[in-house]
N, C-alpha and C positions, 0 to 999 in steps of 0.2 A: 399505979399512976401512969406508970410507960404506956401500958400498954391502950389503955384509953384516951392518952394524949393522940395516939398513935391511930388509933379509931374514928378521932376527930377530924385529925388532919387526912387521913384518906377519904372521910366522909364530906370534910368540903372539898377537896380534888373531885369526884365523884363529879359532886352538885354542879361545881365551876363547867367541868369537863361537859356535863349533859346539857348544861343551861348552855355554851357556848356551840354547840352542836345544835341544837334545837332553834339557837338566835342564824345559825348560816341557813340551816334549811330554811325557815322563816323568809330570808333575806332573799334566794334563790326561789322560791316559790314566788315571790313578789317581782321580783325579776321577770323572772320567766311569763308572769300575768297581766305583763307588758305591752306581750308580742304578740301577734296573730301571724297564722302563714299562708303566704301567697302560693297556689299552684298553678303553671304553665305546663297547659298540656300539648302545645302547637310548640312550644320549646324544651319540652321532657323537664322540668325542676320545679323545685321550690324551694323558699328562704322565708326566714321569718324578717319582720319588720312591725317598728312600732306600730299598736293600734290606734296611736292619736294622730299619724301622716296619713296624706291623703296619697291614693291608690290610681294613676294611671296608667289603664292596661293597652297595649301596642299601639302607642301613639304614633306610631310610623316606622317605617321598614325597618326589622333587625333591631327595635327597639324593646323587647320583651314588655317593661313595663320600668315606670317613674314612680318614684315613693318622694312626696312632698311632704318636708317637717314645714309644720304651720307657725310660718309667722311670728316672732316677738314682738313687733308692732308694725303697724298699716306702716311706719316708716323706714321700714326695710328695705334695703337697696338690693338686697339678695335673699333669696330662699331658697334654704339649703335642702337637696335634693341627693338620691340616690337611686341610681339606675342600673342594670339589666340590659347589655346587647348582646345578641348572639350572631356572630358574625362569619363566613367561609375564614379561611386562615389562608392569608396570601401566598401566594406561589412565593416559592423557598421558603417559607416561612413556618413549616407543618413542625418544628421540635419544642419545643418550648423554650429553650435557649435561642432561638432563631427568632422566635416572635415575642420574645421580651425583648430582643434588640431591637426587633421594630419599632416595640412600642415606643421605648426611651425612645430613637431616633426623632420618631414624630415626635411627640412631646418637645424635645428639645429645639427640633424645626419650627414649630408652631409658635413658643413662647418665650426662644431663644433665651437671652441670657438673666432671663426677669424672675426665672425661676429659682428653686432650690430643691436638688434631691434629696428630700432627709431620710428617707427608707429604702430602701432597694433589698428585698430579701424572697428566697424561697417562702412556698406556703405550702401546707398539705391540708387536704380535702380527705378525711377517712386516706385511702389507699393511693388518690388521686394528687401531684404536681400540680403546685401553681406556682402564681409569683406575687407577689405585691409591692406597689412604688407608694408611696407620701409625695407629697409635693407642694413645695410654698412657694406663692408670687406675692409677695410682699407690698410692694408698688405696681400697679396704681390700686388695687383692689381689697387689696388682703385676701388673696384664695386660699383655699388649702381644697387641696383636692387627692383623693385617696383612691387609688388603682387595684385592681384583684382582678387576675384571670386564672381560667386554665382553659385545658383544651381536651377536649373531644373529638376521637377520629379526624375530620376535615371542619371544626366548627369552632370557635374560639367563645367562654365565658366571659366577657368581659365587665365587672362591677364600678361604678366609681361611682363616688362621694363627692361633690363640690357644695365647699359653705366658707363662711367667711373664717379666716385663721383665728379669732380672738371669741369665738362659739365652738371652735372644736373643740375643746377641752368637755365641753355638756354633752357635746354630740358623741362623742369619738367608742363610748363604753356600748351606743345602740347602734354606729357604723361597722365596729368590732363584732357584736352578735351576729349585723344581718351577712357579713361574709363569711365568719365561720359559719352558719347555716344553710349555707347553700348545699344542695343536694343534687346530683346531677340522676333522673330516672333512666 
């Protein structure tokens, strides 16, 4: 009787174990069928981004390209969007702890004290430093807007995500994808 009680219960361990394995792949394959990827070959990379935003490519200078999330209703005051600049990396500014000061600095010049840093951390790219900031303006707008760079010899990545703060939570699992995916060629 042991010993087949004991047969049973490693036999649904087994089941649980594989049907739980089978339900992530599942889940990750569906995921991942999400996403189309963008390649820049006047800016060497590419990133994945959802297949249902809409795709503008070098809308103007240093602008690589805009990914627009469509819309929850014609009464949207904002459309939240994600973008792609590639920029020279300002004199003094070529370390990357050098040009994440910039960054905050402007950030903080620009939108003074309306703001909130809620993230400030390293990022890694495979082998590759970066950084990335969060940021919420509460009043008058509700933004949230979400930072990622790194840098390249003399040329600066720079990602951001702005949408409204009370849509990030929907947004934030396909913001997350498209900057770890960035690939620099």
């Amino acid at each position: 009787m042991k010993a087949s009680l004991k047969k049973t219960i490693l036999t649904v361990i087994a089941y649980t174990a594989g049907s739980l394995l089978l339900l992530a792949l599942g889940l990750f394959l569906y995921f991942n069928a999400q996403f189309s990827v963008y390649q820049d070959d006047q800016y060497k990379f590419s990133i994945k981004y959802p297949k249902t935003w809409k795709v503008i490519v070098h809308p103007q200078a240093n602008v690589a390209v805009v990914f627009l999330r469509p819309k929850d209703t014609a009464l949207d005051p904002l459309q939240e969007n994600f973008n792609v600049t590639v920029q020279a990396t300002p004199e003094g500014a070529f370390t990357l702890a050098a040009f994440s000061a910039t960054i905050k600095n402007q950030m903080v010049a620009v939108f003074g004290k309306s703001i909130h840093i809620v993230e400030d951390k390293p990022l890694h790219w495979g082998w590759r430093e970066g950084h990335k900031m969060s940021i919420e303006a509460p009043t008058p707008d509700n933004l949230k807007m979400v930072n990622a760079w790194v840098l390249r010899s003399d040329q600066a990545y720079i990602l951001t995500f702005l949408g409204n703060i009370n849509k990030y939570t929907q947004d934030s699992i396909f913001v997350n994808e498209m900057i770890r995916s960035l690939q620099l060629q």
